[in-house]
C-alpha positions in Angstrom: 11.0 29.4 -21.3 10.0 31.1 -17.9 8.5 28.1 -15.8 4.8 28.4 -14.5 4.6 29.2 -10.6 1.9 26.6 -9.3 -0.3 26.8 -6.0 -2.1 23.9 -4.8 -5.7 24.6 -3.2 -6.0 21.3 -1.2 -3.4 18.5 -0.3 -5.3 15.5 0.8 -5.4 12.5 -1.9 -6.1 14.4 -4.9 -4.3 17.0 -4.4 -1.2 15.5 -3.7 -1.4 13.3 -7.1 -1.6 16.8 -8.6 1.7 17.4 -6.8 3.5 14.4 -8.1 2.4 15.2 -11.5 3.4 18.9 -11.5 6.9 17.6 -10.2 7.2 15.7 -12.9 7.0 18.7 -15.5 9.9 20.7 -16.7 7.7 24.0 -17.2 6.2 23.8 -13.6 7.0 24.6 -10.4 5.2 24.6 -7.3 5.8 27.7 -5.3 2.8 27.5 -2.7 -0.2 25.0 -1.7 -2.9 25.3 1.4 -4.9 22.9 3.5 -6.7 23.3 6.8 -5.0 20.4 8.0 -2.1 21.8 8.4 -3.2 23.6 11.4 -2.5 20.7 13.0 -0.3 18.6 10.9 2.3 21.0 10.0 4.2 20.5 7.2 7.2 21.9 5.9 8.5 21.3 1.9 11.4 23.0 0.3 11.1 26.1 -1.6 6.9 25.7 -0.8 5.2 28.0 1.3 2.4 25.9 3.0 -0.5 27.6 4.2 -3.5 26.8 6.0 -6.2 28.4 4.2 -6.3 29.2 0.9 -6.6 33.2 1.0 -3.1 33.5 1.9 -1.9 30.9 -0.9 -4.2 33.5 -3.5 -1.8 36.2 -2.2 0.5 34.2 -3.3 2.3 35.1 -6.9 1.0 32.1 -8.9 0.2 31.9 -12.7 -2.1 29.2 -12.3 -3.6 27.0 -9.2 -5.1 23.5 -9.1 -8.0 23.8 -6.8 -9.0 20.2 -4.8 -11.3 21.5 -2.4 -15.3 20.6 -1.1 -18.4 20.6 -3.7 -19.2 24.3 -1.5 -15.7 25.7 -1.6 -14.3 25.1 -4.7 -16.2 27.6 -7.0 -15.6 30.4 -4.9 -12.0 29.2 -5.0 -12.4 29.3 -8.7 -13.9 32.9 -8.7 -11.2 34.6 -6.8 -8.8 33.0 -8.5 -9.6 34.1 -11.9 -10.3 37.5 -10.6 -6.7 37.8 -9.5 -6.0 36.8 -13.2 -4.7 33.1 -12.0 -5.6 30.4 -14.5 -8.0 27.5 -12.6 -7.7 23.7 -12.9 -10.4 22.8 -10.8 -11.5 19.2 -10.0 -15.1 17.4 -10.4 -17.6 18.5 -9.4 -17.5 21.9 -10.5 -19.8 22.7 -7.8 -22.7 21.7 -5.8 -25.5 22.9 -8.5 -25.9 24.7 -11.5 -26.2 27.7 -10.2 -22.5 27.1 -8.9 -20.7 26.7 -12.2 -23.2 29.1 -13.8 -21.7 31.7 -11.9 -18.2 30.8 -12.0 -18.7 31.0 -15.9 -19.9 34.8 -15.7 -16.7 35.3 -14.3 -14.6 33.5 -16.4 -16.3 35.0 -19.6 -15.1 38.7 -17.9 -11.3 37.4 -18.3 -10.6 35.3 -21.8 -7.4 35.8 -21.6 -7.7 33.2 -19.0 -7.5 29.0 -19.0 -10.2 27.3 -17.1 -10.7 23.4 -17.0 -12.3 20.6 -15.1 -10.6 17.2 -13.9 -12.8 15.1 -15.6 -9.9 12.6 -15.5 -11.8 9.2 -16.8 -11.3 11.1 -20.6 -7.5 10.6 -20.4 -7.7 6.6 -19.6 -6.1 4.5 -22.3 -9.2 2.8 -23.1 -11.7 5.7 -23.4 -9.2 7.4 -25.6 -8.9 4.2 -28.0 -12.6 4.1 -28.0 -13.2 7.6 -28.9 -10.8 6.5 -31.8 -13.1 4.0 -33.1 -15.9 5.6 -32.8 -14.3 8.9 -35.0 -13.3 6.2 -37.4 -17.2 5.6 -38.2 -16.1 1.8 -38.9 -18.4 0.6 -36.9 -20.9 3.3 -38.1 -23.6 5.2 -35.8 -24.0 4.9 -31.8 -27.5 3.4 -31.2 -27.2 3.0 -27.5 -25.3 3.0 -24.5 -25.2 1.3 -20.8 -23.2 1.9 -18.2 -22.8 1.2 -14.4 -20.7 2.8 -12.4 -20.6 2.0 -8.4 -19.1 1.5 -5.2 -19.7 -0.4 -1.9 -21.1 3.0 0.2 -20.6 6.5 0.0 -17.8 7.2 2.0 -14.9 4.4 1.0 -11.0 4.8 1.7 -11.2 7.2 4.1 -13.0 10.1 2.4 -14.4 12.6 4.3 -17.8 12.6 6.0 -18.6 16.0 4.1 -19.5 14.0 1.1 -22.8 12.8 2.5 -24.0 16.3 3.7 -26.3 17.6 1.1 -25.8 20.9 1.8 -21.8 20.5 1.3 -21.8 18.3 -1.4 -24.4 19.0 -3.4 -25.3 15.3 -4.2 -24.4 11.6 -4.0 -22.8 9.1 -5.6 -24.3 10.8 -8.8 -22.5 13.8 -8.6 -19.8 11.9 -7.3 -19.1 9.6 -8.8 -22.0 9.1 -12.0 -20.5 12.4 -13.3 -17.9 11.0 -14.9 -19.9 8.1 -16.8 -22.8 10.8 -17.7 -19.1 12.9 -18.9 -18.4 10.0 -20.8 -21.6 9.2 -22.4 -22.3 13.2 -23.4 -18.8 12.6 -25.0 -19.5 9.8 -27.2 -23.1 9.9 -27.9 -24.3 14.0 -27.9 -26.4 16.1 -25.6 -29.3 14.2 -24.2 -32.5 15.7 -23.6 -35.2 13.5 -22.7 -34.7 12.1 -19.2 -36.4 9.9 -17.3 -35.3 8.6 -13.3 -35.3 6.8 -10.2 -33.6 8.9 -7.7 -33.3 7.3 -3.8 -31.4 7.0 -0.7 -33.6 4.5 0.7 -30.1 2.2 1.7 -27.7 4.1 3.6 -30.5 6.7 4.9 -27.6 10.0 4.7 -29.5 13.0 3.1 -27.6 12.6 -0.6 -28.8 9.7 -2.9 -26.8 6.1 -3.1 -28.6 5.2 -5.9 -29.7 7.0 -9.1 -31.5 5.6 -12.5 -31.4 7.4 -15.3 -33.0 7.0 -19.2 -31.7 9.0 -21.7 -32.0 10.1 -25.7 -30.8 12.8 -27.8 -32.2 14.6 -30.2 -30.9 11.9 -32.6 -32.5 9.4 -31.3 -28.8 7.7 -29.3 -30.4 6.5 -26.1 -28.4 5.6 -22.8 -29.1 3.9 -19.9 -26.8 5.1 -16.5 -27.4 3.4 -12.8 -24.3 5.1 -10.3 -24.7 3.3 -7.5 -23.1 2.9 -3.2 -24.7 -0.5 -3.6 -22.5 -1.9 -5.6 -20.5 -4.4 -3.5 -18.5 -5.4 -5.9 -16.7 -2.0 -7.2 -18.1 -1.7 -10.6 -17.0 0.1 -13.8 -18.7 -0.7 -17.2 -19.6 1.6 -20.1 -21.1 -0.6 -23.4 -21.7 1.4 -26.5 -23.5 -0.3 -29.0 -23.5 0.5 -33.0 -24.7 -0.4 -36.2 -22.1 -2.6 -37.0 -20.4 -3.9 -33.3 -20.3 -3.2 -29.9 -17.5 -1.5 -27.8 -17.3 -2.3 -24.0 -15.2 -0.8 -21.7 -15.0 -2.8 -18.1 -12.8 -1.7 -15.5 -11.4 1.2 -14.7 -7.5 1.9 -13.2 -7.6 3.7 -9.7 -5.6 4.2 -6.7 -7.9 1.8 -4.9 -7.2 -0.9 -7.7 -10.9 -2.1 -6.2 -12.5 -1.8 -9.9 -10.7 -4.2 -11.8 -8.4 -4.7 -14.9 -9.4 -2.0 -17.6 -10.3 -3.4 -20.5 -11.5 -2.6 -24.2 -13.5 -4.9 -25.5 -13.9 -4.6 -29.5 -16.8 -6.6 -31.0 -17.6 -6.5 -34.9 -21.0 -7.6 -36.0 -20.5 -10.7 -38.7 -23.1 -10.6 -41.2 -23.2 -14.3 -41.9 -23.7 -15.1 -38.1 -26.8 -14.1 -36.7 -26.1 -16.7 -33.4 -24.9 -13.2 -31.8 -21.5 -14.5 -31.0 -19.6 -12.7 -32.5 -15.0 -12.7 -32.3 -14.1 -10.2 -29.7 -10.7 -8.4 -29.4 -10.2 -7.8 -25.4 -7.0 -5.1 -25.1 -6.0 -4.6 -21.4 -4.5 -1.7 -20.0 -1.8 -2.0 -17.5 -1.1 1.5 -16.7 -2.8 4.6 -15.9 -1.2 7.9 -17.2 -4.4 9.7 -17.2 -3.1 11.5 -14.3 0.2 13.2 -16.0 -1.9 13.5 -19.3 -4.7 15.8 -17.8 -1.9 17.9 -16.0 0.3 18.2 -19.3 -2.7 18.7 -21.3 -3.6 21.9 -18.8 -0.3 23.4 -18.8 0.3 22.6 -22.5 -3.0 25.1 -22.8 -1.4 27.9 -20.7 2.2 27.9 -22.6 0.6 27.9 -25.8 -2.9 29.8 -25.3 -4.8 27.5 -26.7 -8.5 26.5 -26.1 -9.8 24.0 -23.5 -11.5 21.4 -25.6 -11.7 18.5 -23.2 -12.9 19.3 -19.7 -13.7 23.1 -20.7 -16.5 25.3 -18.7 -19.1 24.5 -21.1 -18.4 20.5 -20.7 -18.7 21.5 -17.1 -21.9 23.3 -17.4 -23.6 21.0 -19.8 -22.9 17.5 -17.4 -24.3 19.3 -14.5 -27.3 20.4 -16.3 -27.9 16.8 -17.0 -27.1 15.5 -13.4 -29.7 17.9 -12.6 -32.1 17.1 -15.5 -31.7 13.3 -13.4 -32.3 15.0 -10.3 -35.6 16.8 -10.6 -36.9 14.4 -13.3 -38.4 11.8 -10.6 -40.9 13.8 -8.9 -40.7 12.0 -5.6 -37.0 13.1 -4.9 -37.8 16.7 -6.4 -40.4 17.0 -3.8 -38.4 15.1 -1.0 -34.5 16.7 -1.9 -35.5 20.0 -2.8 -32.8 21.4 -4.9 -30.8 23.2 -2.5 -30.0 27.3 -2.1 -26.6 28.5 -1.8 -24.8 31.8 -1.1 
């Protein structure tokens, strides 16, 4: 079958894991990618044009791009991509606010013939995908609650760029940053949560973006979670426990490029009816590798060649995790009134 042309809308860390991936598929190739850097690292690839902003790569003739840009760029990347009929991967966050992906959907809805998705990339790990499993099975029964902590040492770590602690580029802090993808994960598993209740500060590191956020939850349901995202965390942290009616799944760890997080892990604990001394036999599986990367990517272009429907990581996942990062947000009064929520063009 005729290959996909791909363009690449930044080439620092992120993007160029998108690049290895994409070179590992046989219905892909990509024909064009774009970062400012190159204005003064110039770079030449074979068979690539390299550009150094990313209206020339959109004159480009792509079918689809992966876009791997700022918090303030990448939705406008999105939209003028999808107006020029391109199908959009576009990574976390989809955008500084609501208002960001909220118009990026009114865009999308104007072309269905077109595939959007998000890289919430912590859904393709080994261990999240053999607890969503479990909890499909029903063995274990119904989700009562759910706790997870997800941090880092500060906000900028290996090298990332200073932009992410400028409210006004970013959007947010290690919430947005990083806490999406744990609120991702608990919206997955447990539903749509409605009352919130937080502890929103950046009374540590002092930039104008939070380093740490505390966060209450419950559904509709009655499934209640607990999330602290932290750049206080000195020891890198991963950990998501989901507790049920009859056992407990714990997922500790998470696989990165950094390696800083430690092993992942999925532990499997089934209530015992005959021991109440709440030590109960755990099953601890641990993962080695991480193909979440080349999943996500297959999964994307698997969509395209066959036309079928996002279903994990789709504009509506998008929409609903940034309503609840900003349900966290405005929900503690003091940081409302402190970090108003910002305006954008």
């Amino acid at each position: 079958m005729k290959r996909l042309k791909i363009g690449i809308a930044g080439f620092g860390v992120v993007g160029s894991k998108r690049f290895d991936c994409l070179q590992n598929h046989q219905y892909a190739t990509v024909v064009s990618i774009c970062d400012e850097k190159f204005k003064k690292q110039p770079l030449k690839l074979e068979g690539i044009d390299v550009h150094e902003n990313y209206e020339e790569l959109l004159k480009d003739s792509i079918d689809a791009i992966f876009i791997c840009m700022p918090n303030d760029i990448a939705p406008k990347v999105t939209i003028k991509a999808l107006h020029k009929g391109i199908h959009v991967f576009c990574e976390k966050p989809p955008g500084r606010s609501v208002d960001d992906i909220s118009k990026v959907i009114e865009v999308y809805n104007e072309n269905p013939s077109l595939k959007l998705m998000y890289g919430f990339n912590h859904r393709y790990h080994d261990s999240v995908l053999e607890a969503q499993r479990i909890i499909n099975s029903k063995k274990m029964g119904r989700i009562i609650n759910l706790k997870g902590t997800y941090g880092k040492s500060k906000l900028i770590t290996f090298n990332q760029p200073i932009w992410r602690t400028k409210r006004k580029i970013a959007g947010g802090g290690v919430l947005l940053d990083q806490g999406i993808h744990m609120l991702d994960l608990m919206r997955l598993f447990g539903g749509e949560f409605e009352r919130i209740h937080s502890f929103v500060s950046n009374d540590f590191w002092k930039h104008d973006v939070e380093d740490n956020a505390y966060a209450l939850m419950q559904t509709k349901s009655g499934v209640v979670a607990f999330i602290h995202s932290s750049a206080t965390q000195w020891r890198h942290k991963f950990n998501l426990e989901i507790n049920f009616e009859k056992g407990s799944l714990i997922l500790g760890g998470i696989l990165s490029g950094s390696k800083s997080y430690g092993a992942e892990t999925l532990t499997i604990i089934e209530s015992d009816p005959d021991n109440d001394m709440g030590d109960p036999t755990e099953q601890i599986i641990k993962y080695n590798n991480d193909p979440s990367w080349q999943s996500e990517v297959d999964y994307f272009l698997n969509i395209i060649i066959k036309n079928k429907e996002v279903k994990n990581g789709s504009p509506i996942d998008a929409l609903r995790t940034m309503k609840l990062v900003n349900k966290i947000y405005t929900s503690d009064s003091k940081w409302k009134t402190k970090f108003s929520i910002p305006e954008h063009d």
